[in-house]
N, C-alpha and C positions, 0 to 999 in steps of 0.2 A: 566508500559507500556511494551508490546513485541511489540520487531521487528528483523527484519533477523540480523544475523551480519554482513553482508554487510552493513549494515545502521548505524552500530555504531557509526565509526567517524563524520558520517553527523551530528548526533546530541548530540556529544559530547558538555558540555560546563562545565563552574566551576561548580561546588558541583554537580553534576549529572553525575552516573558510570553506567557502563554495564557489566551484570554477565552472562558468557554464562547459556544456560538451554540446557541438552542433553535428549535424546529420548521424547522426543516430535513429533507428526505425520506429515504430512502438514497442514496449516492452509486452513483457508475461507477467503477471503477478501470480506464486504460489501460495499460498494458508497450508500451515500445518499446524498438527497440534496433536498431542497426547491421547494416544489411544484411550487412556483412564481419568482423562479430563472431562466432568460430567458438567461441571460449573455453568448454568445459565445463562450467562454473559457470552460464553465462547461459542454455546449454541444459538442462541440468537445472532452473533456475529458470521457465523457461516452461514446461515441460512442466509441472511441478509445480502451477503458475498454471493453466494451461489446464484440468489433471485435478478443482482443485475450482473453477472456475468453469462445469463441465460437471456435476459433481455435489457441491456446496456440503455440509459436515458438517451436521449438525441444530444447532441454536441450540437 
């Protein structure tokens, strides 16, 4: 599994480490999710997604 190193410790747990990886580019991130998944949470989570993958915060 990758993910940022900001996300390390979140998913720290016994027997499972984390090795950085250097020069690597920016990643893609995809969402998916069940066509018959009506659940409110998941729609407000893409929308959410969608709103700054259309206009990203400043870094």
């Amino acid at each position: 599994m990758l993910l940022s190193g900001g996300n390390a410790a979140i998913y720290r747990r016994p027997g499972l480490g984390a090795i950085p990886v250097n020069g690597l580019g920016p990643s893609v991130m995809a969402i998916a999710w069940r066509k018959d998944d009506h659940r409110g949470v998941i729609r407000d989570f893409v929308d959410a997604a969608t709103a700054v993958a259309q206009d990203p915060p400043p870094r």
